[in-house]
N, C-alpha and C positions, 0 to 999 in steps of 0.2 A: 686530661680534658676529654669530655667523651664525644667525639663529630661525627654520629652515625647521621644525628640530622644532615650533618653537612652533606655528607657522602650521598644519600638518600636525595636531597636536592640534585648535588650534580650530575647524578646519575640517571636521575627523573627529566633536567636536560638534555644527558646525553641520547637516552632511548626515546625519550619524545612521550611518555605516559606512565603513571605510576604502576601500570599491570606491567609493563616491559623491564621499571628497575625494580620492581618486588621477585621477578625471575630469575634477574641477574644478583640480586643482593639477597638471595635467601628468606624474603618476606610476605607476607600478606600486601595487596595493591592498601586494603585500609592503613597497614602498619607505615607504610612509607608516606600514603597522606596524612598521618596524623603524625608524624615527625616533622614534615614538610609547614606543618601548621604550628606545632611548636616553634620549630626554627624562626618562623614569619611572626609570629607572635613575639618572640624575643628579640626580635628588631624591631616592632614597631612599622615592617613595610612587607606588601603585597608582592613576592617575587616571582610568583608563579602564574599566569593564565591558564585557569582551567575550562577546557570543555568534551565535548562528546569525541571531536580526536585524537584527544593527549592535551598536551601541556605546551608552553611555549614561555618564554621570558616577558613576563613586565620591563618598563623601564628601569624600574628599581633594581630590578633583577640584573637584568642589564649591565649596571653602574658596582653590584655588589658580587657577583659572580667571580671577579682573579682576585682579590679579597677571600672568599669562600674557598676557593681552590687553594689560593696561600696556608690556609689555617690550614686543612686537610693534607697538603702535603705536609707543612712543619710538621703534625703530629705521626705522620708515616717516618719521615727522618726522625725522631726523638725514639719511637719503637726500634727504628732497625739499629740505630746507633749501640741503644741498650742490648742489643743482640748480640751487635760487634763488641760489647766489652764483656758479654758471657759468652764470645767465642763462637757462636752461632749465625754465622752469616747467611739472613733472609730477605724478604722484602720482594717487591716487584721492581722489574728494570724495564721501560717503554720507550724502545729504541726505533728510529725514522732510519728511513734508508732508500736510497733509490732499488729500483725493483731488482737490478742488475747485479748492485752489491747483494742483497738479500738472497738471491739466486745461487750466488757464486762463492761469494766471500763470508758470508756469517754464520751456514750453517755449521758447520766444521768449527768452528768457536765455541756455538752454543752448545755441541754436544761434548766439547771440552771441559764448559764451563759449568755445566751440568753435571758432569761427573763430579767433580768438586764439590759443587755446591747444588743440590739435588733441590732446598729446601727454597731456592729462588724462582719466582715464575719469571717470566720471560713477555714481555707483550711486542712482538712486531709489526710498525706502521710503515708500511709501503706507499710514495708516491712521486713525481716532481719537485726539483728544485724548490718551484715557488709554492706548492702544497707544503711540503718541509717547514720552510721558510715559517710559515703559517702558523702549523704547528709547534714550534718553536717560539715565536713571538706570545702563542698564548698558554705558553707552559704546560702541554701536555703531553714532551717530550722530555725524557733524560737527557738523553743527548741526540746526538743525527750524524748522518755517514750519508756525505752529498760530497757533490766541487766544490774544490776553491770559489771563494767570494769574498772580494776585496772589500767589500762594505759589511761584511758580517759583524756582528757585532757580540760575538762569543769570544771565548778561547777559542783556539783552533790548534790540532795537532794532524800534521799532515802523517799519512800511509802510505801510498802508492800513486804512480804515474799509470795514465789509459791511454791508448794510442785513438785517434779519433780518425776515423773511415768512414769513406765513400762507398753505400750500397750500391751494387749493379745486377741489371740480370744476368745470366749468365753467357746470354748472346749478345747482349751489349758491345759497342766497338771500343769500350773501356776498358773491359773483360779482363785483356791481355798485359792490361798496361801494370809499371811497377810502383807507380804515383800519379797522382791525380791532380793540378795545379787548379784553387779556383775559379780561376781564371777561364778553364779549360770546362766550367759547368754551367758557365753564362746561360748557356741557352737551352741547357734541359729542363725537362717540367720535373719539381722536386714535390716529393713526399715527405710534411711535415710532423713529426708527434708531437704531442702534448699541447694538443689545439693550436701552434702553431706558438707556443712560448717556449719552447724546449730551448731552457738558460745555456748549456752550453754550444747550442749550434747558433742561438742570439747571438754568444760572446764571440766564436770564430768569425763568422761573418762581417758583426758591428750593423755598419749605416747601409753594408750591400744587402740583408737581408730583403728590406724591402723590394729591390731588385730581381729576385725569384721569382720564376715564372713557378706559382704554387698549382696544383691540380689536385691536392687533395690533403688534407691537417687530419692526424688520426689523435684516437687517447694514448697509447702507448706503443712500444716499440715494435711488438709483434707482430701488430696487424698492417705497420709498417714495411716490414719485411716482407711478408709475404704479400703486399701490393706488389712491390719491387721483384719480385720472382715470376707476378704476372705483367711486367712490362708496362705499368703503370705511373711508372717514371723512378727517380733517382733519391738517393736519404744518404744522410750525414749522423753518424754514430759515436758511440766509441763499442771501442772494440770488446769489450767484457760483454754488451749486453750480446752478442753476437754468439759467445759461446755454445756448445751443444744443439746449435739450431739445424734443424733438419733442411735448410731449402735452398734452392736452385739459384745461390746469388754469389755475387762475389767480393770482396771486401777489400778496396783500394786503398792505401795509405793516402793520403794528402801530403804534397810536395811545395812549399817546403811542411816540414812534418808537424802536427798540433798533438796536444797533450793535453789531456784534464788531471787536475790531482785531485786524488780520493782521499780524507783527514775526516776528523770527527769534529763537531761542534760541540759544543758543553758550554751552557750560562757561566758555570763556574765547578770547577774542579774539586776547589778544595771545598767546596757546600756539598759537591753530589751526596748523594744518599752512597754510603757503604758497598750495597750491592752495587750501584751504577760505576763506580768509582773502581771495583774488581773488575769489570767487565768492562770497562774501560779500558783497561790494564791489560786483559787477556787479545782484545783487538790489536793491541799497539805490539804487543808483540807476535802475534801471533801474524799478522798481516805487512808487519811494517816491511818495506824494502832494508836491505842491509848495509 
């Protein structure tokens, strides 16, 4: 089956104009509209709105797009599969991951897993729990490497446990301390990431979240931290994203002690694509606790 249309659509989607997927797909901007117009023509509906800034989804388009992605993946699985039975393990693998694990935990795989298998690309998507989440639900993820979530609705093979800490600055009267109850952070003014949904300091918390005397919601960890090194107030972490960080804070256990588990999500296992399904494999062992 030939889905360049297809691919040429979703990809005219993704970059928002047919000059941006003729870049990325090797084409002429006319060769992707006029695939674009086959496509639509062979269904009978109008999927694309075009004008002077790109592109954007019709309704139709809408309603026919994880449809469209389904057929495009099946035939990416039917290629790699054929690969895996003449022993040639290829394909691409678009793995999700909090930025922490990306950081810390994958590179050192991928350059494992690349030695093996040189012929695999590799795509990694960094964000939040509920970005994840997201990407997951609308299939344009492999798999994903987040916390525990008891509502998840994948497989789930767990890897590893994260210690979860209390940022301080370094003068703080917390500073010295061996734990941190939170009880004992009632009344600091707290520095939130991930605009203030960061799923795991939601989940520690519960119903006292709202209780937080907040002073400032950032997008990610970093520029959390380094609030916190300027006495800007206090943050709830885990401990990985902490790693190699250069700044002037300090990193309290919580008493009694909390823990996130790091495991991989996957729709289904035994469907993944070949590649995704090796490197699957190389994670779990390569990262599992023992």
């Amino acid at each position: 089956m030939d889905t360049k249309k297809y691919e040429a659509f979703l990809c005219a989607v993704e970059t928002g104009s047919f000059t941006a997927a003729a870049e990325k797909l090797h084409f002429t901007p006319a060769g992707i509209s006029h695939m674009v117009d086959a496509l639509e023509q062979s269904l009978g509906l109008v999927l694309l709105n075009r004008g002077k800034h790109g592109v954007t989804l019709t309704n139709s388009g809408e309603m026919c797009i994880e449809q469209i992605r389904s057929i495009v993946r099946a035939e990416t699985l039917l290629q790699e599969h054929t690969a895996e039975i003449l022993g040639l393990l290829k394909g691409t693998v678009t793995v999700g991951a909090y930025y922490s694990v990306s950081s810390h935990l994958l590179p050192r795989v991928f350059r494992r897993f690349l030695e093996d298998y040189p012929d695999v690309h590799i795509e990694l998507r960094e964000g939040g729990h509920n970005v994840l989440d997201r990407w997951m639900s609308e299939s344009e993820l492999d798999f994903c490497i987040y916390s525990f979530d008891s509502d998840l609705g994948y497989e789930w093979y767990p890897l590893c446990r994260d210690e979860m800490v209390i940022a301080v600055p370094e003068d703080h009267p917390f500073a010295g301390l061996q734990g941190i109850s939170l009880e004992q952070c009632r009344n600091e003014k707290w520095i939130i990431p991930a605009m203030g949904n960061d799923y795991d300091l939601v989940r520690v918390f519960g119903s006292r979240l709202s209780e937080l005397k907040v002073r400032f919601t950032t997008v990610e960890n970093y520029s959390t931290i380094a609030m916190v090194e300027q006495g800007l107030g206090i943050s709830l972490m885990n401990r990985l994203i902490t790693r190699g960080l250069d700044f002037r804070v300090r990193y309290i256990p919580l008493d009694p002690a909390e823990y996130i588990t790091f495991g991989i999500a996957v729709p289904s296992l035994k469907n993944a694509s070949p590649a995704a399904r090796m490197m699957i494999r190389y994670i779990r062992e390569m990262l599992s606790e023992s």
